[in-house]
Backbone atoms as SQL, in Angstrom:
CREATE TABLE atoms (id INTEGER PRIMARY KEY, chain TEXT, resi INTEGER, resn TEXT, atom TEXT, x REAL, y REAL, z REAL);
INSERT INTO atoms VALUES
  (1, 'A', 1, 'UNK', 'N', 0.822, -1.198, 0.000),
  (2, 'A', 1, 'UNK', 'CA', 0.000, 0.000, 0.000),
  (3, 'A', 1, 'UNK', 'C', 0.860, 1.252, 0.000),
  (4, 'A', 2, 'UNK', 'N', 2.020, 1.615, 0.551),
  (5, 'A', 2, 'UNK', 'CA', 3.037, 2.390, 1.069),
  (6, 'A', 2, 'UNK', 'C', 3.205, 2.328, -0.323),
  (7, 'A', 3, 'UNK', 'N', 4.000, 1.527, -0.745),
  (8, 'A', 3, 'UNK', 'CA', 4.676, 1.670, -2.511),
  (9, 'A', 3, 'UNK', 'C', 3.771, 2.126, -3.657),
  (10, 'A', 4, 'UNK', 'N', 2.539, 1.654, -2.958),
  (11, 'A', 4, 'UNK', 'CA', 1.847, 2.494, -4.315),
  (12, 'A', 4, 'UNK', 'C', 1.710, 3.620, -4.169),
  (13, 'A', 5, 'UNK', 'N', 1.423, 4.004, -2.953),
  (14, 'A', 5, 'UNK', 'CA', 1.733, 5.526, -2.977),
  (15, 'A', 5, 'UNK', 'C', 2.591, 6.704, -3.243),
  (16, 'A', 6, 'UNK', 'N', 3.853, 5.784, -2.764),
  (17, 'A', 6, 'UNK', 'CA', 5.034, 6.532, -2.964),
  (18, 'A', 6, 'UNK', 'C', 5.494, 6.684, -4.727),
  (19, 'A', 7, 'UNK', 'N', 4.693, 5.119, -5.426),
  (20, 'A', 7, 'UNK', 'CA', 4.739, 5.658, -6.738),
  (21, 'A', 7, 'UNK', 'C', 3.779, 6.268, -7.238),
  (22, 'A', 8, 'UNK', 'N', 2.783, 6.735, -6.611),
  (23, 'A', 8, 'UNK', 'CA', 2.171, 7.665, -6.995),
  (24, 'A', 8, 'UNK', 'C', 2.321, 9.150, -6.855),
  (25, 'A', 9, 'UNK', 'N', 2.528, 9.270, -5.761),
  (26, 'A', 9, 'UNK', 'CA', 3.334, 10.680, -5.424),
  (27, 'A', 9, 'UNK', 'C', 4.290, 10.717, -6.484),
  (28, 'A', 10, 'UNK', 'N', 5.214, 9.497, -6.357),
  (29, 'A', 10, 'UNK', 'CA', 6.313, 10.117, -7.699),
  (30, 'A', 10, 'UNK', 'C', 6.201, 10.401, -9.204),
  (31, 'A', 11, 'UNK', 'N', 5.308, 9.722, -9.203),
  (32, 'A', 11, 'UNK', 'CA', 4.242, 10.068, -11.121),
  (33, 'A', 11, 'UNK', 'C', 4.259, 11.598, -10.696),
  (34, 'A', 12, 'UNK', 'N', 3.101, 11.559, -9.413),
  (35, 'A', 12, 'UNK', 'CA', 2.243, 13.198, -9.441),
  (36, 'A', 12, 'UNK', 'C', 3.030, 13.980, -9.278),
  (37, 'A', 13, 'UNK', 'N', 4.487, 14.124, -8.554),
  (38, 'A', 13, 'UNK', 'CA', 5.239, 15.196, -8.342),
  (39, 'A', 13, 'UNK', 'C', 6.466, 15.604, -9.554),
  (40, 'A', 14, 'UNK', 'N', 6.770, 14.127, -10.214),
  (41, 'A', 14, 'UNK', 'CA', 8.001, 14.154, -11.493),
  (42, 'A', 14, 'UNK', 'C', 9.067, 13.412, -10.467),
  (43, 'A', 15, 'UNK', 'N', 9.664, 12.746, -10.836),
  (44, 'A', 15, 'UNK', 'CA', 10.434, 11.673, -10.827),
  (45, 'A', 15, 'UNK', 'C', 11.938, 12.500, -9.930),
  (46, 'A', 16, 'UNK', 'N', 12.250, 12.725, -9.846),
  (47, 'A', 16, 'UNK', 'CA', 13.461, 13.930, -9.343),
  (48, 'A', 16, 'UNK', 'C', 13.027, 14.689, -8.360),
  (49, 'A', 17, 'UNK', 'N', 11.894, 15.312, -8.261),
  (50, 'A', 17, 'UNK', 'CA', 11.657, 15.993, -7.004),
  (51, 'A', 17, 'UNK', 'C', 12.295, 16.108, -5.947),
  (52, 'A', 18, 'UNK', 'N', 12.634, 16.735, -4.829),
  (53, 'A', 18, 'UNK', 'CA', 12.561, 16.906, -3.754),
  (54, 'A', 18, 'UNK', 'C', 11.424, 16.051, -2.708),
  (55, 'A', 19, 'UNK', 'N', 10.248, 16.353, -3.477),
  (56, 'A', 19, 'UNK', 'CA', 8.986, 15.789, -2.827),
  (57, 'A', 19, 'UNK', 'C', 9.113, 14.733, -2.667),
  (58, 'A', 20, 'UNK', 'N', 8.929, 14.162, -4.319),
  (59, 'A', 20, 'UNK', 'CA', 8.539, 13.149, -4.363),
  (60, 'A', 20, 'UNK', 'C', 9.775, 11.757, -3.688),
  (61, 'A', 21, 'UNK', 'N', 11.286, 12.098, -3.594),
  (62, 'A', 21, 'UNK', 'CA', 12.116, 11.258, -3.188),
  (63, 'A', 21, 'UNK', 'C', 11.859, 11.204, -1.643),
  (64, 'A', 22, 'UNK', 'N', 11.331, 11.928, -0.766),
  (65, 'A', 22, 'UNK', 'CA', 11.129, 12.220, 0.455),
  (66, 'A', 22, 'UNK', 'C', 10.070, 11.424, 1.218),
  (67, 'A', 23, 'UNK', 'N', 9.260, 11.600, 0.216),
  (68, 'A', 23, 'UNK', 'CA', 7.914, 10.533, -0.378),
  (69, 'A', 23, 'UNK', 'C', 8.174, 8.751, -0.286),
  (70, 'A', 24, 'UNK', 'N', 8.858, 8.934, -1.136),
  (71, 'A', 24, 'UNK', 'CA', 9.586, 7.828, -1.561),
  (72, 'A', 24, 'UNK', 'C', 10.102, 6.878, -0.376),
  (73, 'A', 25, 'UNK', 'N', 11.072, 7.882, 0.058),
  (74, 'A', 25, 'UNK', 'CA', 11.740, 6.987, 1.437),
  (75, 'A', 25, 'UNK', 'C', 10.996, 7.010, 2.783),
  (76, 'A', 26, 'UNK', 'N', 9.647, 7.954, 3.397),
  (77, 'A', 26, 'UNK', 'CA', 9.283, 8.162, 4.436),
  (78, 'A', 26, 'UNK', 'C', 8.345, 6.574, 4.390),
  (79, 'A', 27, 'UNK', 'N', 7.304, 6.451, 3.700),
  (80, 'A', 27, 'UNK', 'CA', 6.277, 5.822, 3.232),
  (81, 'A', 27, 'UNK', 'C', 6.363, 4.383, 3.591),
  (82, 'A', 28, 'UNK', 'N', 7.573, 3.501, 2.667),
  (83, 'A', 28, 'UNK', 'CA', 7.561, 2.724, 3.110),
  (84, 'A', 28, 'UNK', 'C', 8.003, 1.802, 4.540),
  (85, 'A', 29, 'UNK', 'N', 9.050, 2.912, 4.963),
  (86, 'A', 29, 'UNK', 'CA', 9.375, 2.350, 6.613),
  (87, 'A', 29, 'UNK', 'C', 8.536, 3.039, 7.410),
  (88, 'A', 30, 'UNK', 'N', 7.066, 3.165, 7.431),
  (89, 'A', 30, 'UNK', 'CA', 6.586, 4.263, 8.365),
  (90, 'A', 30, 'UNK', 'C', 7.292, 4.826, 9.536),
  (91, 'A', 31, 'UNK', 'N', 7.792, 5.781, 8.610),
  (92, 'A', 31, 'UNK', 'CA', 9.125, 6.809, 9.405),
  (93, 'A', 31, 'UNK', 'C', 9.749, 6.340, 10.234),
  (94, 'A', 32, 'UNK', 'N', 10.336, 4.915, 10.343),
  (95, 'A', 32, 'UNK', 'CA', 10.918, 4.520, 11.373),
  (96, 'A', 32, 'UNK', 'C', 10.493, 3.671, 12.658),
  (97, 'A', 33, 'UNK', 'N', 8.800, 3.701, 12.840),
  (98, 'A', 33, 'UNK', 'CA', 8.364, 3.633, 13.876),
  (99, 'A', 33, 'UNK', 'C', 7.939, 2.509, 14.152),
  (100, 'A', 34, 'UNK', 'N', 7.520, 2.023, 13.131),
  (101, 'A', 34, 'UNK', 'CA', 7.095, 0.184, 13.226),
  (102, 'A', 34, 'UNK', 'C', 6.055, 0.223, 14.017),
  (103, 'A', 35, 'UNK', 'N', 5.209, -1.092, 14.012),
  (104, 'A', 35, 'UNK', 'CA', 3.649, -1.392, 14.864),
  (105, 'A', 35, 'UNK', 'C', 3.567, -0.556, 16.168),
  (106, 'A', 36, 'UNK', 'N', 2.395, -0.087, 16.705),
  (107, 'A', 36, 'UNK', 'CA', 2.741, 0.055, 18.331),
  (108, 'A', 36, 'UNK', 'C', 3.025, 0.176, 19.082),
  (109, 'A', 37, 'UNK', 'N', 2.940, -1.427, 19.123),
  (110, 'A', 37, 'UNK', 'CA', 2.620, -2.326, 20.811),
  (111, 'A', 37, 'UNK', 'C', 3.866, -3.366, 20.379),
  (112, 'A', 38, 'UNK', 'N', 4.304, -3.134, 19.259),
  (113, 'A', 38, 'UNK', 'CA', 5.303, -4.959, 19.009),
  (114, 'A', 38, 'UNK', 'C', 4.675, -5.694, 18.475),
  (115, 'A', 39, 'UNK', 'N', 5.052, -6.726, 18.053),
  (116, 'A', 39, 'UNK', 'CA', 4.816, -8.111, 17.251),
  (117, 'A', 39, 'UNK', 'C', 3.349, -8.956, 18.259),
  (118, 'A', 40, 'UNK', 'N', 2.639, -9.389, 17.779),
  (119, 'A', 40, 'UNK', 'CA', 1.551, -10.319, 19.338),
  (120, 'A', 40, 'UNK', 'C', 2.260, -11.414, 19.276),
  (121, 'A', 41, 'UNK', 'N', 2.100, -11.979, 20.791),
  (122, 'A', 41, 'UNK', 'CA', 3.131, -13.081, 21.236),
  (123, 'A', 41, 'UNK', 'C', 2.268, -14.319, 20.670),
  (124, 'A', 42, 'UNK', 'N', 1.875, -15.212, 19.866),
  (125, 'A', 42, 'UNK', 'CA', 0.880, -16.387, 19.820),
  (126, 'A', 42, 'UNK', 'C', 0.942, -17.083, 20.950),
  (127, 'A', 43, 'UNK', 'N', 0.362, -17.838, 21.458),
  (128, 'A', 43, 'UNK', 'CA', 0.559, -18.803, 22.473),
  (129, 'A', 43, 'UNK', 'C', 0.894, -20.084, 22.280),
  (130, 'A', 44, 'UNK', 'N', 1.664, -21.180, 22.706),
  (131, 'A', 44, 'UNK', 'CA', 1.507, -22.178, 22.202),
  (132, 'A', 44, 'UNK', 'C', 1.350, -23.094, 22.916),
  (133, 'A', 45, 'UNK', 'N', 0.495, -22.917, 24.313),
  (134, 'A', 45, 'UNK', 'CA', -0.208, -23.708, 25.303),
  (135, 'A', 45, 'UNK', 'C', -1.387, -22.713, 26.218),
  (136, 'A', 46, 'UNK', 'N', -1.665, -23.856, 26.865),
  (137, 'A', 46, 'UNK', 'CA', -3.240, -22.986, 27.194),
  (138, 'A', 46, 'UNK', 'C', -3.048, -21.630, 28.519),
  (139, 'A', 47, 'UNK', 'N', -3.486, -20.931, 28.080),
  (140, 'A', 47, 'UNK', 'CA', -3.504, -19.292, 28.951),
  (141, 'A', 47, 'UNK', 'C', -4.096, -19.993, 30.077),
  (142, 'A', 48, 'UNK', 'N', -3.480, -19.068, 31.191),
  (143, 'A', 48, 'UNK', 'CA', -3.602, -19.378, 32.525),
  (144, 'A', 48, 'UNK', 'C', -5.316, -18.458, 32.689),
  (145, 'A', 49, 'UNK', 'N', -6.038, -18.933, 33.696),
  (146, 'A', 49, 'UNK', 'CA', -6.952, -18.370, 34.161),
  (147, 'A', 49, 'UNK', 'C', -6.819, -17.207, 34.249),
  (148, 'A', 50, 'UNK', 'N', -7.679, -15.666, 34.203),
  (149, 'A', 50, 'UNK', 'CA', -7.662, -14.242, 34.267),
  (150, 'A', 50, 'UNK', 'C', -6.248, -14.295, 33.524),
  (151, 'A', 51, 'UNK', 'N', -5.926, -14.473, 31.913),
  (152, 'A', 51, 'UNK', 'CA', -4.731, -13.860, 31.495),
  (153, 'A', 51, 'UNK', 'C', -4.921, -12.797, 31.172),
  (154, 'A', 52, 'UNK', 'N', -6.346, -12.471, 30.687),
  (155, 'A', 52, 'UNK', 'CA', -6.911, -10.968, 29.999),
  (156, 'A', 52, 'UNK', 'C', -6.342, -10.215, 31.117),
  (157, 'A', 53, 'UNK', 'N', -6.279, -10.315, 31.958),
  (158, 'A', 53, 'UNK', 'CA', -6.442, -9.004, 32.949),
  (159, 'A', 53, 'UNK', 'C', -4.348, -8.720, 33.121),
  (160, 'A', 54, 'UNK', 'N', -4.083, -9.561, 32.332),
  (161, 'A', 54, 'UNK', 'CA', -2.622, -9.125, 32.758),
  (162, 'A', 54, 'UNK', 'C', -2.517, -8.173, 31.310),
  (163, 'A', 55, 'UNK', 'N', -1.734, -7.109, 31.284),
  (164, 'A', 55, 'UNK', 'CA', -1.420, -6.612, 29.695),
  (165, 'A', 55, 'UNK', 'C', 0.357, -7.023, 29.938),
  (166, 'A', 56, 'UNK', 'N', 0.600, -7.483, 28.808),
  (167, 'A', 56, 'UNK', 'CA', 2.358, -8.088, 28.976),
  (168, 'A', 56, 'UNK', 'C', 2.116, -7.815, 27.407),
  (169, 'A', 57, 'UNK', 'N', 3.426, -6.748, 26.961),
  (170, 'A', 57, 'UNK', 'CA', 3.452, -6.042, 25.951),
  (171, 'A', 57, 'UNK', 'C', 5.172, -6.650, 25.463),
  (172, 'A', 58, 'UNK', 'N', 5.089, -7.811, 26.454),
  (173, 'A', 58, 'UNK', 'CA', 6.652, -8.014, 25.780),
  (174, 'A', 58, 'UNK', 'C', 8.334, -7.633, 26.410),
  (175, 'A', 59, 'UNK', 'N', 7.472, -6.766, 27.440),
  (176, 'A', 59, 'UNK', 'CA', 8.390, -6.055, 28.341),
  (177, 'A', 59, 'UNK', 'C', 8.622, -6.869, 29.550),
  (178, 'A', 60, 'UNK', 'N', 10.146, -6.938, 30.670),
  (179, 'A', 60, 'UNK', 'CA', 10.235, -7.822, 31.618),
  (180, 'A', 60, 'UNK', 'C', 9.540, -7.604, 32.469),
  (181, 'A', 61, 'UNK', 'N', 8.820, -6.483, 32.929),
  (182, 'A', 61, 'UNK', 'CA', 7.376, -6.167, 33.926),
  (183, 'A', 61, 'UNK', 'C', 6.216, -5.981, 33.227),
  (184, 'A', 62, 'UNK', 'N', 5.304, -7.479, 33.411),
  (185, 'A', 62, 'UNK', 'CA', 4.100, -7.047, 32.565),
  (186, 'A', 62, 'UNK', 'C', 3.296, -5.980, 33.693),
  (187, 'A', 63, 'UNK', 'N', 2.271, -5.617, 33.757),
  (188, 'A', 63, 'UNK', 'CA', 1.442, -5.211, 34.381),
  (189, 'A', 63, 'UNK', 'C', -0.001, -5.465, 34.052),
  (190, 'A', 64, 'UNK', 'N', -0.943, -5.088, 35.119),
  (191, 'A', 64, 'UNK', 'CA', -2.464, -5.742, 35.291),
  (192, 'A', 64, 'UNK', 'C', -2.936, -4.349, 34.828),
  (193, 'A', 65, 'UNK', 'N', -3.872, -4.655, 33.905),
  (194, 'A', 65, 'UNK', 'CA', -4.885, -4.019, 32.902),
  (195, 'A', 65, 'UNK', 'C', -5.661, -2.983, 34.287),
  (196, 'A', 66, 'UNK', 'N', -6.247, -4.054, 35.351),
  (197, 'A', 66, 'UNK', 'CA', -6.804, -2.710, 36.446),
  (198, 'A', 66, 'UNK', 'C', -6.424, -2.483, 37.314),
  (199, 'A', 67, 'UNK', 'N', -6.184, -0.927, 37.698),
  (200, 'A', 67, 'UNK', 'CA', -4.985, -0.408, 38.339),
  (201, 'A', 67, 'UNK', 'C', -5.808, -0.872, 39.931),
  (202, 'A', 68, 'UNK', 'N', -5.106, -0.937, 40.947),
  (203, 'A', 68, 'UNK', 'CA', -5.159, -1.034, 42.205),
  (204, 'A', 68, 'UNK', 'C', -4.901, 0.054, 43.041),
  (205, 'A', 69, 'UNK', 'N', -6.346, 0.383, 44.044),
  (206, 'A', 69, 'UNK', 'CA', -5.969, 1.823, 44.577),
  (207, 'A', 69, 'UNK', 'C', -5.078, 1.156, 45.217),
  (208, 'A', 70, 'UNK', 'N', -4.476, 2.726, 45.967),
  (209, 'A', 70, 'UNK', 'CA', -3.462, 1.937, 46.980),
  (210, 'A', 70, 'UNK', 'C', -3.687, 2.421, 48.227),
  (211, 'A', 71, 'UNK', 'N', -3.494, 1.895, 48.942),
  (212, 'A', 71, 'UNK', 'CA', -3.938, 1.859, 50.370),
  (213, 'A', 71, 'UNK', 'C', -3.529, 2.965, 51.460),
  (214, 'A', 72, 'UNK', 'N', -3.312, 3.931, 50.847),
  (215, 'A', 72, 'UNK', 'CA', -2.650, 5.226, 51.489),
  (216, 'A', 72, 'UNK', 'C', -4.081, 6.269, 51.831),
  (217, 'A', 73, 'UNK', 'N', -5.429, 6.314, 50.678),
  (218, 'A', 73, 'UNK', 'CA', -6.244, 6.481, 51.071),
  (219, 'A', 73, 'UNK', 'C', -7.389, 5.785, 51.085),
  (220, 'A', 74, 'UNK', 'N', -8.424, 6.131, 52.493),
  (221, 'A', 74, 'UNK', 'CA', -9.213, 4.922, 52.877),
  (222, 'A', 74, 'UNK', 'C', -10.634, 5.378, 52.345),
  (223, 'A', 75, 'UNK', 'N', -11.667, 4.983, 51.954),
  (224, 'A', 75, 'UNK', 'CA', -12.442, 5.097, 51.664),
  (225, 'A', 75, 'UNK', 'C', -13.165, 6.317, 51.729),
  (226, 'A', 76, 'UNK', 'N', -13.489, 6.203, 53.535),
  (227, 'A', 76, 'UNK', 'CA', -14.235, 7.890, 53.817),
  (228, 'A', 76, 'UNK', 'C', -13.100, 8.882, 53.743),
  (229, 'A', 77, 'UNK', 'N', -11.334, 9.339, 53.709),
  (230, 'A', 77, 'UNK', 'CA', -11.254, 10.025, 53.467),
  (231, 'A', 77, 'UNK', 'C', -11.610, 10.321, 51.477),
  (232, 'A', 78, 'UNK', 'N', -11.433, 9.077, 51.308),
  (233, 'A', 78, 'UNK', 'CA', -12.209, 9.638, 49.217),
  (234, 'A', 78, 'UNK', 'C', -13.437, 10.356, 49.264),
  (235, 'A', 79, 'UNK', 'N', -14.459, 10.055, 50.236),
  (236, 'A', 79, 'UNK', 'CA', -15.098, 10.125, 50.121),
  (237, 'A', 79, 'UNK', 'C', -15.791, 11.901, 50.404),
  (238, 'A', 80, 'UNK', 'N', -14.699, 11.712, 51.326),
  (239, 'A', 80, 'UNK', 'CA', -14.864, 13.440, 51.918),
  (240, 'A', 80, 'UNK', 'C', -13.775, 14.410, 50.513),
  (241, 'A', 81, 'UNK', 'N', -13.038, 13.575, 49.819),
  (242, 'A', 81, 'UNK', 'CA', -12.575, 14.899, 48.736),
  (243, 'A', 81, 'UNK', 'C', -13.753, 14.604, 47.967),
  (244, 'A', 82, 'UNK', 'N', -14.179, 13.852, 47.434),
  (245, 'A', 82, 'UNK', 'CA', -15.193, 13.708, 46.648),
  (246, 'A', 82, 'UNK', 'C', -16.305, 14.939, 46.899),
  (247, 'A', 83, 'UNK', 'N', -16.902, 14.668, 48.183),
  (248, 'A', 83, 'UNK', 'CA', -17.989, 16.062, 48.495),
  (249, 'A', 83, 'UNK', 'C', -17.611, 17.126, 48.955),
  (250, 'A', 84, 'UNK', 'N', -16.219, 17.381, 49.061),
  (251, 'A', 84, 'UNK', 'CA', -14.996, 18.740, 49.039),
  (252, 'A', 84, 'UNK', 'C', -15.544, 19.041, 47.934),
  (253, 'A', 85, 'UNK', 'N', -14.994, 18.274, 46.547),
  (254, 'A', 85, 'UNK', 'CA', -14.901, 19.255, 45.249),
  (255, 'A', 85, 'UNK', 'C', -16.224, 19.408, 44.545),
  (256, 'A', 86, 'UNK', 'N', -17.142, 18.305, 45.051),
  (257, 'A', 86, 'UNK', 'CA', -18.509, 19.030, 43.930),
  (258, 'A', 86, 'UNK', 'C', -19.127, 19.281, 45.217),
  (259, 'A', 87, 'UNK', 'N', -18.852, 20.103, 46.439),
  (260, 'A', 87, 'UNK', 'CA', -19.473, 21.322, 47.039),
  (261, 'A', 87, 'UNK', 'C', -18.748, 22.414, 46.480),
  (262, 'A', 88, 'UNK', 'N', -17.495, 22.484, 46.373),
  (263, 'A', 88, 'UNK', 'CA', -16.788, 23.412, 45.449),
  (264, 'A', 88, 'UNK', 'C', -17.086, 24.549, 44.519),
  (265, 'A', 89, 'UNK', 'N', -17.467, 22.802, 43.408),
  (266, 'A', 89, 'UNK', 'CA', -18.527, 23.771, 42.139),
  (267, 'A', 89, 'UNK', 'C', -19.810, 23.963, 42.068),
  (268, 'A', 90, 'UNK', 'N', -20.197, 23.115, 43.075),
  (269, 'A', 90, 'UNK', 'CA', -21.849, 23.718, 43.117),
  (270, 'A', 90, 'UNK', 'C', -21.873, 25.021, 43.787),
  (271, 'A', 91, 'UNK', 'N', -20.854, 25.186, 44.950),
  (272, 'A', 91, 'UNK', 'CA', -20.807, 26.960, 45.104),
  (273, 'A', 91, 'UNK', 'C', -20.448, 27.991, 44.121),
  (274, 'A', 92, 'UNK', 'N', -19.446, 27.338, 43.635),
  (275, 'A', 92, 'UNK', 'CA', -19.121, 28.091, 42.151),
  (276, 'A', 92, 'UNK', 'C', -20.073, 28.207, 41.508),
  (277, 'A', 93, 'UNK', 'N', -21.011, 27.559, 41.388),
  (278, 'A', 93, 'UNK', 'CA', -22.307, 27.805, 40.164),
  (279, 'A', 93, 'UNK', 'C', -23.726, 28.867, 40.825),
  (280, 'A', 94, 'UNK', 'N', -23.761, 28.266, 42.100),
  (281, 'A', 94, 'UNK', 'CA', -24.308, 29.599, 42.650),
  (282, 'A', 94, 'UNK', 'C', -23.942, 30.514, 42.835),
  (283, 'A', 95, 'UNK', 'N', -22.787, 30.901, 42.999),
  (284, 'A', 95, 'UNK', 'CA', -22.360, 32.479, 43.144),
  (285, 'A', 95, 'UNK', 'C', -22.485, 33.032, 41.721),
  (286, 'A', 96, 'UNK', 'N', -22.326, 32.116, 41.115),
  (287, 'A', 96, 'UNK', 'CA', -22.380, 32.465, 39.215),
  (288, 'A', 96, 'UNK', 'C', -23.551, 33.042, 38.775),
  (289, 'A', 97, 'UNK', 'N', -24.470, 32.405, 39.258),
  (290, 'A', 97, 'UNK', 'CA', -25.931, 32.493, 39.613),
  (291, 'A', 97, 'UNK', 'C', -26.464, 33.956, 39.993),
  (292, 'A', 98, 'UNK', 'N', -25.936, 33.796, 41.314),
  (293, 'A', 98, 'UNK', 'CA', -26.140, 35.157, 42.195),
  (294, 'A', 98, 'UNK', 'C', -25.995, 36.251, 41.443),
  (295, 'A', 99, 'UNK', 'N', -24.566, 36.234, 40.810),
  (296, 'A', 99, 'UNK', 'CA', -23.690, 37.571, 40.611),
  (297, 'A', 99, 'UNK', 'C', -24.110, 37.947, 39.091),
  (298, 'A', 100, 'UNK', 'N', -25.107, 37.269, 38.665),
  (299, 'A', 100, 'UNK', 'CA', -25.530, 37.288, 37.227),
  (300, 'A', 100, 'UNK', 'C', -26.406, 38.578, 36.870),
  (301, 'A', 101, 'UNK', 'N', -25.910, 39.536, 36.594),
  (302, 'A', 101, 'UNK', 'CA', -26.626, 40.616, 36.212),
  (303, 'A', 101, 'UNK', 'C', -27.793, 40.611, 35.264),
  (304, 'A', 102, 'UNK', 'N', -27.253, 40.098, 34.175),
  (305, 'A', 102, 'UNK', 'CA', -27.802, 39.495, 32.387),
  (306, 'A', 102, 'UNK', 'C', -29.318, 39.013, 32.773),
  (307, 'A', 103, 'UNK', 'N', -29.214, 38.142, 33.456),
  (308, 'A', 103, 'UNK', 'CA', -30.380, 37.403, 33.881),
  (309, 'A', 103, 'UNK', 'C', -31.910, 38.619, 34.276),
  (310, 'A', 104, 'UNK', 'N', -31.241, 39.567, 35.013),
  (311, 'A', 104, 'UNK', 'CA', -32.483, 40.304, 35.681),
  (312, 'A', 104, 'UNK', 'C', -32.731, 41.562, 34.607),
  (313, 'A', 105, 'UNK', 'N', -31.911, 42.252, 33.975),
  (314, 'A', 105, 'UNK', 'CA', -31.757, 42.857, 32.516),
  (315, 'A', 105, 'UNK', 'C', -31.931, 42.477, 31.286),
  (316, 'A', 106, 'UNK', 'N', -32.838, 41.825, 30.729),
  (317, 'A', 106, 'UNK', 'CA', -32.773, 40.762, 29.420),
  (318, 'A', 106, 'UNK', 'C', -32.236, 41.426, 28.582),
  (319, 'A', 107, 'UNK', 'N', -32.440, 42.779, 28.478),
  (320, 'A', 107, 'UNK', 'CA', -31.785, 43.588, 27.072),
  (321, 'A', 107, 'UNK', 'C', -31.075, 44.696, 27.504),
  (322, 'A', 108, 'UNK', 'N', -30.504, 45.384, 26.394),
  (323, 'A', 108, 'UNK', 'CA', -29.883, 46.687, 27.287),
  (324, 'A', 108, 'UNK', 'C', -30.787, 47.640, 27.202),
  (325, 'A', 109, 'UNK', 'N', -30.576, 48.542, 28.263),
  (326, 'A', 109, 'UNK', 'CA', -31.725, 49.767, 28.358),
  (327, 'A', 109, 'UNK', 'C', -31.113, 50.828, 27.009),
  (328, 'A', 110, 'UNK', 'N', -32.615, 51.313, 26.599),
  (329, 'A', 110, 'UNK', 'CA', -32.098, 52.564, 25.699),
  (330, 'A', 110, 'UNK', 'C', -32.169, 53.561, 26.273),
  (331, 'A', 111, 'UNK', 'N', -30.947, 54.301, 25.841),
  (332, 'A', 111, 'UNK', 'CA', -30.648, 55.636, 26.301),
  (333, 'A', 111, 'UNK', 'C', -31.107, 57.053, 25.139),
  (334, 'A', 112, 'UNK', 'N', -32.302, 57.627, 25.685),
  (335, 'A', 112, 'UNK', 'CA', -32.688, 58.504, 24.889),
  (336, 'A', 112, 'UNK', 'C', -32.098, 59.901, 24.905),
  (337, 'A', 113, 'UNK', 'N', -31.858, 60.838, 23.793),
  (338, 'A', 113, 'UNK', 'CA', -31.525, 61.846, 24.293),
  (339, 'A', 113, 'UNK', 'C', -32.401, 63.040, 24.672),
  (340, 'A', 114, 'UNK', 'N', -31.709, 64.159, 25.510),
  (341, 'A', 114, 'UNK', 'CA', -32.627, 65.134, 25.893),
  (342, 'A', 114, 'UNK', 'C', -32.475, 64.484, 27.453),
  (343, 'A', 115, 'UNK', 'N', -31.577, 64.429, 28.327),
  (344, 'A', 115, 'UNK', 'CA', -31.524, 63.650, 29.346),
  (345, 'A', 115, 'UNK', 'C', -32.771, 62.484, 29.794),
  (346, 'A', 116, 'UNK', 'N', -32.812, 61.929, 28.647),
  (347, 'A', 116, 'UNK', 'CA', -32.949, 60.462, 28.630),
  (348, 'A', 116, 'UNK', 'C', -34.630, 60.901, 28.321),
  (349, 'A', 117, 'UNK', 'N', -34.931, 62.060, 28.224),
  (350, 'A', 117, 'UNK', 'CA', -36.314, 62.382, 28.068),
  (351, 'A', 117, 'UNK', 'C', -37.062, 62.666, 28.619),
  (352, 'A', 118, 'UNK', 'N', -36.431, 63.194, 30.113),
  (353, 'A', 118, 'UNK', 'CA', -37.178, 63.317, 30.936),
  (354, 'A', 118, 'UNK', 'C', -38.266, 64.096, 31.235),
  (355, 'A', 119, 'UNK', 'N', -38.266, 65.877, 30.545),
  (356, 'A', 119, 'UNK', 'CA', -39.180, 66.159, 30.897),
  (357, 'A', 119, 'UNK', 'C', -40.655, 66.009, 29.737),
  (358, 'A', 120, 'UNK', 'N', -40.135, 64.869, 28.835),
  (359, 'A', 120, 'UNK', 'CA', -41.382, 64.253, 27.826),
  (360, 'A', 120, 'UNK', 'C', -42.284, 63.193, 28.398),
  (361, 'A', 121, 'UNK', 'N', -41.530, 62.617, 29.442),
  (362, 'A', 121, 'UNK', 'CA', -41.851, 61.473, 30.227),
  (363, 'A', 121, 'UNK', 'C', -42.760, 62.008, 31.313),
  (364, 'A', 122, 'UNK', 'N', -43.145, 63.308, 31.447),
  (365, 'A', 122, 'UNK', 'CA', -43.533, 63.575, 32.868),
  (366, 'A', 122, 'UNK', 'C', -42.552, 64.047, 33.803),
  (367, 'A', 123, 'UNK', 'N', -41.314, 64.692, 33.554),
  (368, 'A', 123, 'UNK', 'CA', -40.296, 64.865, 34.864),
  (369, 'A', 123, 'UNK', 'C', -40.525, 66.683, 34.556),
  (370, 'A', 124, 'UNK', 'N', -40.216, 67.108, 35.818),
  (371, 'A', 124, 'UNK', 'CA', -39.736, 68.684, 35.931),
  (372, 'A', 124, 'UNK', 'C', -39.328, 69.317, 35.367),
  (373, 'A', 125, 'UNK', 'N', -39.624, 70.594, 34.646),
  (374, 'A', 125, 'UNK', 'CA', -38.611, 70.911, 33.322),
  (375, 'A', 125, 'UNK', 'C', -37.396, 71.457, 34.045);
């Protein structure tokens, strides 16, 4: 797929290019980078019980797909940042609320001239 492209680019750009040689060489080694994750390992005996849950990418420390809290915090203190931060923003949203001018003003007032019109309106001349 890579080669056809790269000979296509080289039709579309002319044979000599700059482009198209750049083309040429990026394409088919995808720039160097190769698959991923690595090659998949096949198996060639039967997977141990829960293997899904291990991810082993090939590396000498596989690791487990679900992370494990760790025991530094205990439940009710999670539980108290938890209703720390969305009391937080629910105050944040009421003060937002509160401080909302827009809301009680739907439009802007017009300003007429003749000090705003006053004595057409009924005011004191």
């Amino acid at each position: 797929m890579a080669g056809r492209l790269s000979n296509m680019a080289s039709r579309f750009m002319g044979r000599n290019s700059v482009v198209s040689r750049s083309v040429a060489n990026s394409l088919p080694l995808r720039s160097g980078m190769g698959l991923p994750v690595g090659k998949p390992i096949v198996p060639n005996k039967p997977l141990k019980v829960n293997d899904e849950l291990i991810w082993d990418n090939g590396t000498p420390f596989p690791e487990p797909c679900v992370d494990r809290i760790a025991d530094t915090v205990g439940k009710y203190e999670a539980l108290a940042w938890l209703c720390g931060g969305l009391s937080f923003f629910a105050s944040l949203g009421l003060l937002a609320v509160w401080n909302d001018k827009a809301s009680t003003i739907p439009f802007t007032p017009k300003v007429y001239p003749y000090d705003n019109l006053r004595v057409e309106l009924g005011g004191e001349p």
